[in-house]
N, C-alpha and C positions, 0 to 999 in steps of 0.2 A: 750371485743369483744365476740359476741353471738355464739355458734356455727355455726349458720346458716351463719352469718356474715362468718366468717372461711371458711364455706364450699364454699361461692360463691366465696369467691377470687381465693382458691384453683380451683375451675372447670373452673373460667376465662383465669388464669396463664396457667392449665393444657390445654383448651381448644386452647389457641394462638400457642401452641407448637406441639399438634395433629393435629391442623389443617396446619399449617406451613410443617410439614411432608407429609401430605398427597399432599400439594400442590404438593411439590417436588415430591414425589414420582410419581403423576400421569404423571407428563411431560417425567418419564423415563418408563412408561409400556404401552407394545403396544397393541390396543385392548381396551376389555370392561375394567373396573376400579370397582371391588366389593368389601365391606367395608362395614365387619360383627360387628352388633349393639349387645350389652348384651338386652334384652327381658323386655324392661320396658319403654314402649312408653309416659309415663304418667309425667304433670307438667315438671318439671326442672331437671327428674332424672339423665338423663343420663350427665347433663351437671356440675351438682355439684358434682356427685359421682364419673363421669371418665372423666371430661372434651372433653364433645363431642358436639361440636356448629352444631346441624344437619343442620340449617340454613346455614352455613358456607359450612358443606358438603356436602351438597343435589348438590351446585354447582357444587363441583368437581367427584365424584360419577357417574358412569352409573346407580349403583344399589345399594339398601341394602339386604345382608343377614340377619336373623332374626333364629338362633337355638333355637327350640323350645321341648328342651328336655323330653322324658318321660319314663320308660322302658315297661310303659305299655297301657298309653292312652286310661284305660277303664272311663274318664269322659273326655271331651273335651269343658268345660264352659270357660275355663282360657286360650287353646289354643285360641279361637277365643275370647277374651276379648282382649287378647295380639295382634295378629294378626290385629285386625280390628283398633285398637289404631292406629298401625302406617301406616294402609292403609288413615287414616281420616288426621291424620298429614303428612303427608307427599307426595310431587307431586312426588318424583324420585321412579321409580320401587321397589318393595320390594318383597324377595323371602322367603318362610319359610321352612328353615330348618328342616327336623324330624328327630329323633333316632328311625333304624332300628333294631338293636340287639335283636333276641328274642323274637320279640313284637309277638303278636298275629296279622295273617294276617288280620283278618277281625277290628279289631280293630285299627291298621294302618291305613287303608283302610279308615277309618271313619273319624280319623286323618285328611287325606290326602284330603277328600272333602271340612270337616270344612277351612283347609288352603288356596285353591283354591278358595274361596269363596273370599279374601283376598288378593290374596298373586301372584303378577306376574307370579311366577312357585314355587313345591312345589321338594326340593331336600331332599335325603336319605340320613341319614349319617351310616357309617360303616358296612354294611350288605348288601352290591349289591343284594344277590342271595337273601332274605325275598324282597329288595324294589322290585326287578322282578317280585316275587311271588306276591307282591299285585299289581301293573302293572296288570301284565297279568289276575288275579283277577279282576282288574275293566275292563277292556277289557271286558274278557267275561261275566259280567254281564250287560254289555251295546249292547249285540247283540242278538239278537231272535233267541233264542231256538228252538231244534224239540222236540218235548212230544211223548215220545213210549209208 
């Protein structure tokens, strides 16, 4: 038996019993239903490496989260490779995730447009008062100026 061979049974096995979960789980939560993907929209990954039949889950799902980790996000080719993957694959909403800690606001910010390009809505993680600060950052650079 091939690796590959190996791997697909394991993501089959794995994928009936994720998915079986989630069934359940959706009939007990009241509201949206969101069900955060690891960040590799590509081929068969997600379904041989973690057992995740997106096909299977799109049904059950309101949304997908999508973390799209960086601590600095001064290139952004890979965010929107990844983002756009599973805007193309997928009908059920998709949200991307960012890591706020530390970043550079305007670099974030940068972030944050690439993702929206994408991505249903675009959420912060760990650092309300930076994700504000680039908020309120693109706020005002989306409003007309006075020049003194």
């Amino acid at each position: 038996m091939t690796a590959v061979t190996r791997a697909s049974q394991r993501g089959r096995r794995n994928a009936s019993v994720i998915t079986s979960f989630v069934e359940a789980a959706v009939e007990r939560i009241p509201g949206r239903t969101y069900f955060t993907l690891y960040p590799d929209p590509y081929g068969d990954h997600l379904y041989e490496r973690a057992g995740l039949d997106l096909a299977a889950l799109e049904s059950l799902v309101d949304e997908f989260v999508v973390p799209l980790y960086d601590t600095a996000y001064g290139t952004t080719y890979w965010l929107e490779a990844i983002a756009s993957g599973f805007a193309d694959r997928l009908t059920t909403p998709v949200s991307v995730e960012l890591y706020a800690v530390d970043v550079e606001i305007d670099d974030l910010l940068h972030a944050t447009e690439v993702a929206e390009a994408y991505a249903e809505s675009v959420l912060f993680g760990y650092d309300a008062a930076n994700a504000r600060a680039t908020l309120r950052r693109r706020d005002a650079e989306s409003r007309d100026g006075v020049e003194w």
